[in-house]
C-alpha positions in Angstrom: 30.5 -168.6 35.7 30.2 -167.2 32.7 29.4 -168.3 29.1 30.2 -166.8 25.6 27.4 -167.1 23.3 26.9 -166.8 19.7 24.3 -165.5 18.5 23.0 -166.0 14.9 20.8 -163.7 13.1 19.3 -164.5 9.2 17.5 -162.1 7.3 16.9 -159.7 10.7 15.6 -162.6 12.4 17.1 -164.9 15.2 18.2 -168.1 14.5 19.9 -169.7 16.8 22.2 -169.6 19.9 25.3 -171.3 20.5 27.4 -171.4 23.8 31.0 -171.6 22.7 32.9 -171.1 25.8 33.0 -171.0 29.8 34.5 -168.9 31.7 34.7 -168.2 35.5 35.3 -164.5 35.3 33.5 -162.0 33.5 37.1 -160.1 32.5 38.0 -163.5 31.1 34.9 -163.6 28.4 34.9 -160.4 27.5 38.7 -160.4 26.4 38.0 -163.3 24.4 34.6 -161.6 22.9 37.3 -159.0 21.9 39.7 -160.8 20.4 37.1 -162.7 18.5 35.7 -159.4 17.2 39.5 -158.3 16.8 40.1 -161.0 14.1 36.5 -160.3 12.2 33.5 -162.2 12.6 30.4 -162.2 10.5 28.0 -159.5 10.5 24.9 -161.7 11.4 26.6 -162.9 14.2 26.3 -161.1 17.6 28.7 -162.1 20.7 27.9 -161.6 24.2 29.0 -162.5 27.5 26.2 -163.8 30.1 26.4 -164.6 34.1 25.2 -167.8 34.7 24.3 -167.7 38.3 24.3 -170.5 41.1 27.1 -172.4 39.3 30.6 -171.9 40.7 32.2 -174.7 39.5 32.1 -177.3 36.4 33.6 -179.8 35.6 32.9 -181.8 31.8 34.5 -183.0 29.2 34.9 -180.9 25.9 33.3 -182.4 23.1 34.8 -180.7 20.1 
């Protein structure tokens, strides 16, 4: 599994992290990371793609 995070930087300094989506292949995130970048995103805003391991499966319901 895989999550895309957001992560917010103000002033050079972190702020927080958000998890925005899950994915279950790496391939999947990253082309989303792109697009996202493809369409502009904020400059203190960083995206990356992280494994999260041991979880193969989830199941939850979205809440936004």
């Amino acid at each position: 599994m895989w999550l895309l995070l957001f992560i917010f930087i103000n002033n050079g300094q972190y702020e927080k992290t958000e998890i925005q989506e899950v994915y279950y292949t790496e391939e999947e995130c990253k082309n989303r990371g792109r697009y996202a970048n493809s369409i502009g995103i904020p400059e203190n805003l960083i995206l990356t793609c992280i494994k999260l391991k041991g979880v193969t499966e989830a199941n939850a319901k979205k809440l936004h």
